[in-house]
C-alpha positions as CSV (number, residue, x, y, z in Angstrom):
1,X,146.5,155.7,36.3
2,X,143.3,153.5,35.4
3,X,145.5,150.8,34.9
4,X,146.7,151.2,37.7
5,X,143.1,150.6,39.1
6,X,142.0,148.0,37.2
7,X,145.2,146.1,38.6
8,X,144.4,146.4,41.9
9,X,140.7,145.6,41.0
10,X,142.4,142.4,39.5
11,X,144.8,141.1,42.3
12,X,142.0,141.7,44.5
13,X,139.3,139.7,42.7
14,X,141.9,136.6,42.1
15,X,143.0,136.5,46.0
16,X,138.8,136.9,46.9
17,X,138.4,134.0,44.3
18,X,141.2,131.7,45.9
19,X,140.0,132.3,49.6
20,X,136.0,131.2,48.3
21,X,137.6,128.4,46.1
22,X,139.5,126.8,49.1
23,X,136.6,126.9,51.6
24,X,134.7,125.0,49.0
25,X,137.2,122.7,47.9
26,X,137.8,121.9,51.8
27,X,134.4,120.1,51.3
28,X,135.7,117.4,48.9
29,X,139.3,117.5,50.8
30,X,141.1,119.3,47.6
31,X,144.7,120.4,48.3
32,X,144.0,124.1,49.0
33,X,147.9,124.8,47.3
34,X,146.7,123.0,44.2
35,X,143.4,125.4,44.2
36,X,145.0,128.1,44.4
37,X,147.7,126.7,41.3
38,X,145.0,126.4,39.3
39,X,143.5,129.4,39.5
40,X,146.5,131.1,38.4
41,X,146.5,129.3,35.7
42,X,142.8,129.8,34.3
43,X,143.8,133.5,35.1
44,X,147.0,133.4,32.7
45,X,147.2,134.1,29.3
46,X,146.2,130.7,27.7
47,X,143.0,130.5,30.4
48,X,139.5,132.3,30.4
49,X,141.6,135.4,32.5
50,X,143.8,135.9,29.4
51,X,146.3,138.0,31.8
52,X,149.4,138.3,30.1
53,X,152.4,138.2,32.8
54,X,156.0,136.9,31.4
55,X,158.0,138.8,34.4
56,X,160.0,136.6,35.7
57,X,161.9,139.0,37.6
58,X,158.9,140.7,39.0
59,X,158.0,137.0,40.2
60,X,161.1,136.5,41.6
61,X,160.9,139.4,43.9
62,X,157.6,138.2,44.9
63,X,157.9,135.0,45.6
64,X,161.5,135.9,47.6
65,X,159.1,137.8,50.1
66,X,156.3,135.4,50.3
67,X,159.0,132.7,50.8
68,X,161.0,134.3,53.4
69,X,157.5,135.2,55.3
70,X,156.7,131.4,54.9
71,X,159.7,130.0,56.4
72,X,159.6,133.2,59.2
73,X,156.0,132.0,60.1
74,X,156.9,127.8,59.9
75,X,159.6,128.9,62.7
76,X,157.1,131.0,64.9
77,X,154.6,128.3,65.1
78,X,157.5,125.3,65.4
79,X,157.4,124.0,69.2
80,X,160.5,124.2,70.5
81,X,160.0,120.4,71.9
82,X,159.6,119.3,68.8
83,X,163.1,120.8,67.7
84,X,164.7,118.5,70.9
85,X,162.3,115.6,69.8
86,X,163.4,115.9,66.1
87,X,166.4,118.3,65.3
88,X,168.9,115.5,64.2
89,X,166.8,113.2,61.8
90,X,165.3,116.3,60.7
91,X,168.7,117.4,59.8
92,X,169.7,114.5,57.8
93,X,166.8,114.7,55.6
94,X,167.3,117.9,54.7
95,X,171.0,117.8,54.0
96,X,171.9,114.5,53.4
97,X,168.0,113.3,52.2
98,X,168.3,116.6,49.3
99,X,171.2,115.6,47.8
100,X,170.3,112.1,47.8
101,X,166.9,112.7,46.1
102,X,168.6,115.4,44.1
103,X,171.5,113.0,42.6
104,X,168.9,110.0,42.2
105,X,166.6,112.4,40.2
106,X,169.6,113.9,38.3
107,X,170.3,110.3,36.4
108,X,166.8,109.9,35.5
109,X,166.0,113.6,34.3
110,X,169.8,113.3,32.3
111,X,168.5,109.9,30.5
112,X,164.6,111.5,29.6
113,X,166.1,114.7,28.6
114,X,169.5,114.1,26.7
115,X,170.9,116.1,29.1
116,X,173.8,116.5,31.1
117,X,174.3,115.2,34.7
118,X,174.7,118.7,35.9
119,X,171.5,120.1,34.4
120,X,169.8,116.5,35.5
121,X,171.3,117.6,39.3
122,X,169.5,121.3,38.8
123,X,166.7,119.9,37.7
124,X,167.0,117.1,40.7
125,X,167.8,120.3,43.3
126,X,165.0,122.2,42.0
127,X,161.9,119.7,43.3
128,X,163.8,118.3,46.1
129,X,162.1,120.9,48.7
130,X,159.0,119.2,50.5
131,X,156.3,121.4,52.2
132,X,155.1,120.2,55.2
133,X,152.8,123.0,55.8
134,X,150.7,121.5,52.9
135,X,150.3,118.4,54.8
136,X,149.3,119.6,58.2
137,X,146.5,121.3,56.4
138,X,145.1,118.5,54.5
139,X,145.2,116.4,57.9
140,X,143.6,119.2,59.5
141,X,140.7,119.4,57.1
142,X,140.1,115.3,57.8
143,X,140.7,116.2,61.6
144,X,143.0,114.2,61.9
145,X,146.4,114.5,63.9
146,X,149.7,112.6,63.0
147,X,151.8,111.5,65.9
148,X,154.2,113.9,67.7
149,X,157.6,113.1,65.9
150,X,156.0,112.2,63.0
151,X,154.7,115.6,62.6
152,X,157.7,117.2,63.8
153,X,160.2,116.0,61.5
154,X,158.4,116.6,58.8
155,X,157.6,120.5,59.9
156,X,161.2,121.3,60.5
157,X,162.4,119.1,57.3
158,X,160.7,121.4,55.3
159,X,161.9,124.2,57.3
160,X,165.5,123.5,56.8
161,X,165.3,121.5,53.4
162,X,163.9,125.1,51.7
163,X,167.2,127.5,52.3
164,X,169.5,124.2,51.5
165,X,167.8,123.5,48.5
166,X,167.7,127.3,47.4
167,X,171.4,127.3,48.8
168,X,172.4,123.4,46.0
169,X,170.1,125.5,43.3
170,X,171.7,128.3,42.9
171,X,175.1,126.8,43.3
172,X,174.4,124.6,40.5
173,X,173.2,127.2,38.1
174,X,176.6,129.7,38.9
175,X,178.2,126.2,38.2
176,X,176.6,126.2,34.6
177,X,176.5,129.4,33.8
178,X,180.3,129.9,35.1
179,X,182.5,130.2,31.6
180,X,185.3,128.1,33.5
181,X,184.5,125.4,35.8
182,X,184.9,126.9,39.3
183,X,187.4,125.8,41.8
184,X,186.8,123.1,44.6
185,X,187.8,125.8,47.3
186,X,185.5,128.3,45.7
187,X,182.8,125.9,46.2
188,X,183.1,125.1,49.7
189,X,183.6,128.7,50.5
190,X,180.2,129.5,49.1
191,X,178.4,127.0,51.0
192,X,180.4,128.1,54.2
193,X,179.2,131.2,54.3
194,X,175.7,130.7,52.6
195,X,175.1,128.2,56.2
196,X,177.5,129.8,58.6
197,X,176.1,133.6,57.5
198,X,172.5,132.4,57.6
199,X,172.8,130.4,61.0
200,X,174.3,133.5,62.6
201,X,172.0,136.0,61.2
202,X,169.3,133.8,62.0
203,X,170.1,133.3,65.6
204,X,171.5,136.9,66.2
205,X,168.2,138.7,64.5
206,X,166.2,136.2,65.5
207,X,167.6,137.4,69.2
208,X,167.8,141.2,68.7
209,X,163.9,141.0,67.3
210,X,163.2,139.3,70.8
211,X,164.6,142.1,72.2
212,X,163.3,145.2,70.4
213,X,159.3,143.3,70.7
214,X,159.8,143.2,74.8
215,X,161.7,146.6,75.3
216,X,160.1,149.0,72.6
217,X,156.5,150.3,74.3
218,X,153.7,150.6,71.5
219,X,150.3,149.7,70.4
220,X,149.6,146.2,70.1
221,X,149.1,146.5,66.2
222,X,152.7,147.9,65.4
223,X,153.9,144.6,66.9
224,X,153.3,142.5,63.6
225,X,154.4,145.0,61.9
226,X,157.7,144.7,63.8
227,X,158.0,141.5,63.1
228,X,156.9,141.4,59.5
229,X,159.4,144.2,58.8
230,X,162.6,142.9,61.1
231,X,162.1,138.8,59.3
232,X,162.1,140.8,55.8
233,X,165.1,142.9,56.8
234,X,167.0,139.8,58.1
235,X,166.7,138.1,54.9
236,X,167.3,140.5,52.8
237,X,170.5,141.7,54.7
238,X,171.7,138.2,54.5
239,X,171.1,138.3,51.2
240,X,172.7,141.1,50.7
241,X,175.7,139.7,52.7
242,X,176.0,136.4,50.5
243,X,174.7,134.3,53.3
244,X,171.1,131.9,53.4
245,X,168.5,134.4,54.2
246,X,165.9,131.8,53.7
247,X,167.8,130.0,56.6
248,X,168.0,133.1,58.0
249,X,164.0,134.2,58.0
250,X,163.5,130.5,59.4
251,X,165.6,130.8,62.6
252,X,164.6,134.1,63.3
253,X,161.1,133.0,63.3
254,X,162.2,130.3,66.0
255,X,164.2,132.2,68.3
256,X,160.8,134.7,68.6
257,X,158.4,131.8,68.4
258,X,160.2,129.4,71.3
259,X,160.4,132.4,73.9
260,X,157.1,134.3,75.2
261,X,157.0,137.9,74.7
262,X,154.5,141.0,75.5
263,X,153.2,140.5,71.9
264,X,152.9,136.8,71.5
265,X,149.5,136.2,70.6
266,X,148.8,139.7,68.3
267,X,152.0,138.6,66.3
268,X,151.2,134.8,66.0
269,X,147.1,135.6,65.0
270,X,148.8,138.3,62.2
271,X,151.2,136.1,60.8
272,X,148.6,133.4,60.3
273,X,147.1,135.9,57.8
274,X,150.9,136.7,56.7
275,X,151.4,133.3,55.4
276,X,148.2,132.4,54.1
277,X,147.9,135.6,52.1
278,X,151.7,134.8,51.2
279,X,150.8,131.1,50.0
280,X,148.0,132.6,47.9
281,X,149.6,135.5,46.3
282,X,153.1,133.1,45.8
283,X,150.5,130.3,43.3
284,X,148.7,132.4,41.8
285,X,151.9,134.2,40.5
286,X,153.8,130.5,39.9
287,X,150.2,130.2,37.9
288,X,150.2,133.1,35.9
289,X,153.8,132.0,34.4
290,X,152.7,128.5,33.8
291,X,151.7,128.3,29.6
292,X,149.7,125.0,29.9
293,X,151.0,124.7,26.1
294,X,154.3,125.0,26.5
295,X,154.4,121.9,28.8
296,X,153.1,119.0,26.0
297,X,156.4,118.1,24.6
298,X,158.0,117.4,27.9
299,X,155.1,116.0,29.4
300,X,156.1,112.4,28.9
301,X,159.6,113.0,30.6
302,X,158.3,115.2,33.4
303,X,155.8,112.9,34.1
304,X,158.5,110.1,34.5
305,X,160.7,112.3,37.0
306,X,157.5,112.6,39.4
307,X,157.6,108.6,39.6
308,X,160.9,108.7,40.1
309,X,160.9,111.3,42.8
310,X,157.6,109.9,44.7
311,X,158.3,105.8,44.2
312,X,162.4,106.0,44.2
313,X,164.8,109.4,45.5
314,X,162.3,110.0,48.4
315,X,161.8,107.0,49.7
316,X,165.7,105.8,49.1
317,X,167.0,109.2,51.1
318,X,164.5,109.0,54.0
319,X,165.7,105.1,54.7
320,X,169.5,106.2,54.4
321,X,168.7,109.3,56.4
322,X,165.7,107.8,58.8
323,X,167.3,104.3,59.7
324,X,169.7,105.2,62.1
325,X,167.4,106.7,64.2
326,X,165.5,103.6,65.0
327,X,162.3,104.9,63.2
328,X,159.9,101.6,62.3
329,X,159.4,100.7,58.7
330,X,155.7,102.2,58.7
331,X,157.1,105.4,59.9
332,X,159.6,105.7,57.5
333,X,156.9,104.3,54.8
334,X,154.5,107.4,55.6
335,X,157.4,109.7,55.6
336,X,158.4,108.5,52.2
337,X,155.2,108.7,50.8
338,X,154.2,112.3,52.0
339,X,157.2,114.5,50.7
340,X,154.5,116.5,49.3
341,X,156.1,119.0,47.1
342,X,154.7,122.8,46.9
343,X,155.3,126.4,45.8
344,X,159.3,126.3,46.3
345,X,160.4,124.0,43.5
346,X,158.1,126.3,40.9
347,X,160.1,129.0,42.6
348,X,163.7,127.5,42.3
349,X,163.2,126.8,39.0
350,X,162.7,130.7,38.0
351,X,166.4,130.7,39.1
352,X,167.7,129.3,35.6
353,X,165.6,131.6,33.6
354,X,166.8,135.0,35.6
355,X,170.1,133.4,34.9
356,X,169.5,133.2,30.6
357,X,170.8,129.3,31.1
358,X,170.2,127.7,27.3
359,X,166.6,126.3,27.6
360,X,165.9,127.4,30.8
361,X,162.0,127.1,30.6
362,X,162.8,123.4,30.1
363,X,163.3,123.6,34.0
364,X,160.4,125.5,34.8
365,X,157.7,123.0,33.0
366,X,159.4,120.2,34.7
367,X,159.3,121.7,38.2
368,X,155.7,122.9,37.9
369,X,154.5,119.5,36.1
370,X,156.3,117.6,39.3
371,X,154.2,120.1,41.5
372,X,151.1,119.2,40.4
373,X,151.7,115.6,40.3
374,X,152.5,115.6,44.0
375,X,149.6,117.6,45.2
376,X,147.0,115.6,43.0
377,X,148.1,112.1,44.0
378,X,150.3,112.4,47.0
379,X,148.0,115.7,48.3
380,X,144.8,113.4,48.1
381,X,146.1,110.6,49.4
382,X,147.7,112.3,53.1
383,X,144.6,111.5,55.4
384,X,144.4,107.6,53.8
385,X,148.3,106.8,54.1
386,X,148.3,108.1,57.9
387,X,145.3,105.8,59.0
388,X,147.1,103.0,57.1
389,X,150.2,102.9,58.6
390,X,148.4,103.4,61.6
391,X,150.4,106.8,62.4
392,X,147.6,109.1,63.3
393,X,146.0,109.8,66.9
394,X,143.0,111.2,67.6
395,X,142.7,115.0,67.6
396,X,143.1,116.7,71.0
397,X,140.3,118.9,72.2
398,X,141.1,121.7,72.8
399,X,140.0,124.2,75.6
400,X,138.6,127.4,74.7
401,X,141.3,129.5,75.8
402,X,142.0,133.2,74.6
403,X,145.9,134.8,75.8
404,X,146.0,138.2,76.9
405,X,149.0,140.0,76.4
406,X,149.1,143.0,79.1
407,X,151.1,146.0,78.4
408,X,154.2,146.4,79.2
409,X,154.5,142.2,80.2
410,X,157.6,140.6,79.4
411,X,157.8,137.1,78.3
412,X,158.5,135.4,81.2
413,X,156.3,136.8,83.6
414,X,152.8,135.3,84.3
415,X,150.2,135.9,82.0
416,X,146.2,136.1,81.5
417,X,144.4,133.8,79.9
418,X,140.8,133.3,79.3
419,X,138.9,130.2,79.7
420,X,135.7,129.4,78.6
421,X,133.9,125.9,80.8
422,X,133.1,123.4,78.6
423,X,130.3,121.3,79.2
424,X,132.7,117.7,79.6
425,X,135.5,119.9,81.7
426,X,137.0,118.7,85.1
427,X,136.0,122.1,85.7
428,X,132.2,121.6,85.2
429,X,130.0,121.8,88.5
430,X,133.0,122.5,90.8
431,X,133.7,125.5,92.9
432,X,136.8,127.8,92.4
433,X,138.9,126.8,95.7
434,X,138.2,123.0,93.9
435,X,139.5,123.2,90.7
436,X,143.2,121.5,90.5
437,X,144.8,124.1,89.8
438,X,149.2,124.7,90.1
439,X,149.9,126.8,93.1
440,X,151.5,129.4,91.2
441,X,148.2,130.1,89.3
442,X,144.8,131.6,90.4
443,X,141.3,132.5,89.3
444,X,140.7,136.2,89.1
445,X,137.0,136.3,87.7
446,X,134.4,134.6,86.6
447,X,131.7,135.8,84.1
448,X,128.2,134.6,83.9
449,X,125.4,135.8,81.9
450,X,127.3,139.0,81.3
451,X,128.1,139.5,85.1
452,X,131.6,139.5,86.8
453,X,131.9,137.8,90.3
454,X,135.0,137.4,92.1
455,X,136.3,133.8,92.6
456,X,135.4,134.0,96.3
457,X,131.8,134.7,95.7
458,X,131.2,132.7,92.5
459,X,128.9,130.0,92.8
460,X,130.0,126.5,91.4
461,X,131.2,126.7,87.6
462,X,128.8,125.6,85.0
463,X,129.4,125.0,81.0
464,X,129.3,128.8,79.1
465,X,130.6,130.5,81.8
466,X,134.1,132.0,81.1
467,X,137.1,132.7,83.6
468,X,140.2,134.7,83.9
469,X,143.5,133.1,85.0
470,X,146.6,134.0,86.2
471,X,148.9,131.5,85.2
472,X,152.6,130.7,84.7
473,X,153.0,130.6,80.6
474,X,154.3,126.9,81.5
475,X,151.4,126.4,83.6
476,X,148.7,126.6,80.7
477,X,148.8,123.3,79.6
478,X,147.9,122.2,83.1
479,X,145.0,124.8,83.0
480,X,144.1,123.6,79.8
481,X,143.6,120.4,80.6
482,X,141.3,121.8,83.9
483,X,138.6,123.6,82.1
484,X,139.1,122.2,78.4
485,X,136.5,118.9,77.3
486,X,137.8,115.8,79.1
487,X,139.1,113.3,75.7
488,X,137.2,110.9,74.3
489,X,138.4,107.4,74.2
490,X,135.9,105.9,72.2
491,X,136.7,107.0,68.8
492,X,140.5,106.1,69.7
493,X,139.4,102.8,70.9
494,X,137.5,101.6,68.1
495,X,140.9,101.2,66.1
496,X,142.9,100.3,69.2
497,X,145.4,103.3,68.6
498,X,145.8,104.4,72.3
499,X,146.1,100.7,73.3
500,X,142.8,98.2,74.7
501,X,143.7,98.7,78.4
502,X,144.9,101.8,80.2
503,X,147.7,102.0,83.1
504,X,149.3,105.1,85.4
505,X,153.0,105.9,83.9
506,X,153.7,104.9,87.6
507,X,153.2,101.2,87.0
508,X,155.9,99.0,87.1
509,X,156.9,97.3,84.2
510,X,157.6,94.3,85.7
511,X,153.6,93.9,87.0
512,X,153.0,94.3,83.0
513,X,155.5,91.1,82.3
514,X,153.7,89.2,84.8
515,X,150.1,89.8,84.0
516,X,150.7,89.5,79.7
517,X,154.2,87.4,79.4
518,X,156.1,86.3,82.1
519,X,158.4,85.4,79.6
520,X,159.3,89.5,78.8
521,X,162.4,90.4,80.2
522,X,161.7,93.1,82.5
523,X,163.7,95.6,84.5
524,X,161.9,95.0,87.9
525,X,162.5,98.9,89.3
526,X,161.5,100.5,86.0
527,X,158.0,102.4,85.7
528,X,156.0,102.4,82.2
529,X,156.8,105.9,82.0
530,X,160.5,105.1,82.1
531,X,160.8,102.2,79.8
532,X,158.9,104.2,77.3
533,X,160.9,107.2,77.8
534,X,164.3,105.4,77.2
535,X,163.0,103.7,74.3
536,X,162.4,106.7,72.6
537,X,165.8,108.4,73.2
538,X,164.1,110.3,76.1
539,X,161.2,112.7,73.7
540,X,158.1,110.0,73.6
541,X,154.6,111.9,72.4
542,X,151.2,110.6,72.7
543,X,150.7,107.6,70.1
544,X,154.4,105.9,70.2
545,X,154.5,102.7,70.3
546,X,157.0,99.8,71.0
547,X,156.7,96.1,71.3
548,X,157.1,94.4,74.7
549,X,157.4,90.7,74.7
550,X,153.7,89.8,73.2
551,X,152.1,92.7,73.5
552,X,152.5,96.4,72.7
553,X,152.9,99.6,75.0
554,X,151.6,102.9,73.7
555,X,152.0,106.4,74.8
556,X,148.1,107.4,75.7
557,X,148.8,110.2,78.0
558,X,151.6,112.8,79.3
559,X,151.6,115.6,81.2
560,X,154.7,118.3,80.3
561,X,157.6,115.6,79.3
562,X,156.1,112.8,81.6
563,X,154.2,110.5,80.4
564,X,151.0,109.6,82.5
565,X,149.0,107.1,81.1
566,X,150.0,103.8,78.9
567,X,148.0,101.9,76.6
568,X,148.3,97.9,76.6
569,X,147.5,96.5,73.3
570,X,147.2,92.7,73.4
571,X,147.2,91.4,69.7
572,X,149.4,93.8,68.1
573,X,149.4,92.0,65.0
574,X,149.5,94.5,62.2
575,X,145.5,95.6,60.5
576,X,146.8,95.3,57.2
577,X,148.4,92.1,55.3
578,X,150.7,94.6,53.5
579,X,151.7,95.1,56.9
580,X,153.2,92.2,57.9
581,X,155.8,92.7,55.2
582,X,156.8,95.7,56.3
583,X,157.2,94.6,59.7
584,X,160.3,92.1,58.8
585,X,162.0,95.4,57.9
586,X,161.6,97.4,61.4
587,X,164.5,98.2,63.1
588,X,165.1,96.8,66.8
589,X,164.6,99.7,69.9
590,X,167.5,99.9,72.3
């Protein structure tokens, strides 16, 4: 029984320590995942914790559940525009991109390891996975925001690239472990119903969860708890079943995060805690196996595969993959450079030892050397590669808003949402029958200094005060734009990445031609917004770009799926020498 104690006095010391350790590494910009790494490892057995833990089994279980809430939470929070702006590239990087990286990868790890190809492909499999969640929070803590598709296909990559690499991993290790080779037929069966079990389970669980949060009446706490318990069950009855449950866990977590519900705020503010309580608990295990000793005498090769991964198999799949969708060399450059690898290979590579393969710890120290290669040079190096492909906009302010989900609301009816005035709003110093507000929505009160007033007899709003909405749940972006701080331009300006002069989406393209090149071949009837729209297979975001006879057009504003405002940028040359290499290799638009 004190054991017992002193264990639960433990695990609750080590996740304290990793939450005050990634506050103050945020400071210098550290990888939080690579804190947290490293404090499992000064915890294990050959650091200052001396904690002995060899269970790899135990770990497994573990890090299945953290996993599988992972993915769940990556599709809550994924918007379903970015899935129509990036679903097919996406795609191809994480089928076609793993086994490209995996098969490059395989030929080096066979020649550094006298080994064969097939345990060079497992090893290859095993840190394909990228983790784009890493990523988005190392730009977060620079404040800086990528641009739209940029950042989507590299959240859904590593939402689909997870369950497929899991999916090639352990397929390869039956393949070794197998006393006869197994038949072609046997193969393609597996992977059938690995995808085709984990797609429908996804999509039908994903569906019925919907369902059970909007019909079943209960306290607004049980809710998470709901949907904790249902993305668990989903995977672990596909699982069960023989099919993906990784896949599984991350299309259920889309279906419920693309459609409103009566519990979509509690649910997305729990799971935030989910998966950061998940990312903690899921290193500091991976740390506690890691035996820094153990690792010297493959250092040299392991050391050799991370170049190879970062400087050849990533960037070779992403241009095979990438190219055909028109993406410009920089794009594909940043893309390349940030497949930032994280807790999943560390996890695939506990597959091999469960599975008593000959030297299977070979595969672990290889995976968890790769690991911490990536986050220390490609983790530090995020922020700096995005402002030098000039791929990063600046970050939107947001509006102080707070949902309310009322009791017994379904999805798609309106909802409540709490505003508070900023001081730089449209909102500021106007009356309520003012405000530009969609028909459909309405102000029900506004609080001042503690005091409630109906929107008839409040007096003209003023920064601090806070009102309640009624809105359409596709009407808050409009509201957010009403009483959230008006953008600054400056700070875009300075490195031109919004464009030097501003024009409505209405303009026509020909006036464009005729004021910077009459010599630009220009559809007379077409509008900014149109050209722009075309030009990127009709899903722009703000910070695209596109050449236009000598100067360059750039998304700056958009309203829904319209774009409203267009940058001009008159010397478009590239900042960077480096640059003007790179630009010989970008692919023609349309």
């Amino acid at each position: 029984m004190e054991a017992s104690h002193h264990l639960i006095l433990l695990g609750s010391a080590l996740v304290l320590l990793s939450i005050f350790a990634g506050v103050f590494s945020a400071r210098f910009g550290a990888p939080l995942l690579l804190i947290f790494l490293g404090l499992g490892i000064l915890a294990g057995e050959e650091g200052p914790g001396g904690i002995l833990f060899r269970d790899f089994h135990a770990a497994y279980l573990i890090g299945s559940i953290a996993l599988a809430i992972i993915l769940f939470d990556g599709g809550l929070r994924t918007d379903p525009k970015d899935v129509r702006r990036a679903l097919w590239p996406s795609l191809a990087l994480a089928t076609i991109g793993v086994i490209v990286t995996a098969a490059i990868v395989a030929t080096a790890a066979a020649l550094l390891f006298s080994t064969s190809w097939s345990r060079g492909l497992l090893i290859g499999a095993i840190v394909a996975p990228t983790d784009a969640a890493a990523v988005s929070a190392l730009l977060h803590l620079r404040r800086l925001e990528l641009r739209a598709r940029i950042a989507a296909i590299l959240e859904i990559e590593s939402g689909i690239n997870d369950p497929i690499s899991v999916l090639l991993a352990v397929l390869l290790v039956n393949l070794l472990a197998a006393p006869a080779p197994l038949p072609a037929s046997h193969i393609v069966a597996l992977l059938a119903r690995e995808i085709v079990g984990g797609t429908a389970f996804g999509l039908g669980g994903g569906y019925l969860l919907l369902a059970l949060v909007n019909r079943l009446e209960a306290t607004s706490g049980l809710y998470p708890i709901l949907a904790l318990a249902g993305g668990t069950a989903l995977f672990g009855a596909a699982q069960t079943a023989g099919a993906s449950g990784f896949l599984a866990a991350y299309l259920a977590g889309l279906i419920l995060g693309s459609h409103r519900h009566r519990a979509t705020q509690v649910i997305n503010q729990a799971f935030d805690a989910f998966a950061w309580l998940s990312q903690i608990v899921l290193f500091l295990i991976l740390g506690l196996l890691v035996k820094p000793s153990g690792l010297v005498p493959i250092l040299g090769p392991s050391l050799v595969v991370a170049a190879v991964l970062m400087l050849a198999a990533r960037p070779m799949a992403v241009v095979l993959c990438l190219l055909p969708f028109r993406y410009t060399a920089p794009e594909i450059a940043f893309i390349s450079w940030v497949g930032l690898r994280g807790a999943v290979p560390i996890f695939l590579a506990i597959i091999p030892v469960l599975a008593a393969l000959p030297d299977a710890t070979m595969f672990f120290g290889v995976a968890f050397i790769v690991v911490l290669i990536s986050l220390i040079l490609q983790g530090w190096t995020v922020a700096a590669a995005a402002r030098m492909f000039d791929l990063d906009v600046p970050p939107l302010q947001q509006a102080s808003r707070l949902d309310i989900d009322l009791p017994g609301r379904l999805g798609d009816e309106n909802t409540v949402a709490g505003y508070r005035v900023e001081a730089r709003c449209r909102a500021a110093s106007k009356t309520v029958e003012a405000l530009p507000l969609p028909p459909t929505s309405s102000v029900l009160v506004v609080i001042r200094d503690g005091i409630a007033r109906s929107a008839a007899s409040a007096p003209p709003l003023a920064p601090g005060d806070y009102v309640l909405a009624l809105a359409r749940p596709q009407d808050l972006a409009l509201l957010d734009r009403v009483f959230g701080p008006r953008p600054e331009r400056s700070r875009a300006d300075e490195r031109g990445l919004l464009g030097e002069f501003a024009f409505d989406g209405t303009t026509a393209l020909a006036t464009i031609a005729r004021l910077y090149d009459p010599a630009a071949a220009a559809n007379g009837a077409a509008t900014l917004a149109e050209f722009l729209a075309s030009r990127f297979g009709g899903a722009p975001a703000v910070g695209d770009r596109t050449r236009f006879g000598a100067v360059e057009l750039v998304v700056r504003d958009m309203q829904g799926d319209t774009i409203t405002q267009v940058g001009v940028e008159l010397e478009p040359a590239p900042v960077h020498p480096w640059r003007v290499w790179l630009q010989r290799f970008r692919p023609r638009r349309g």
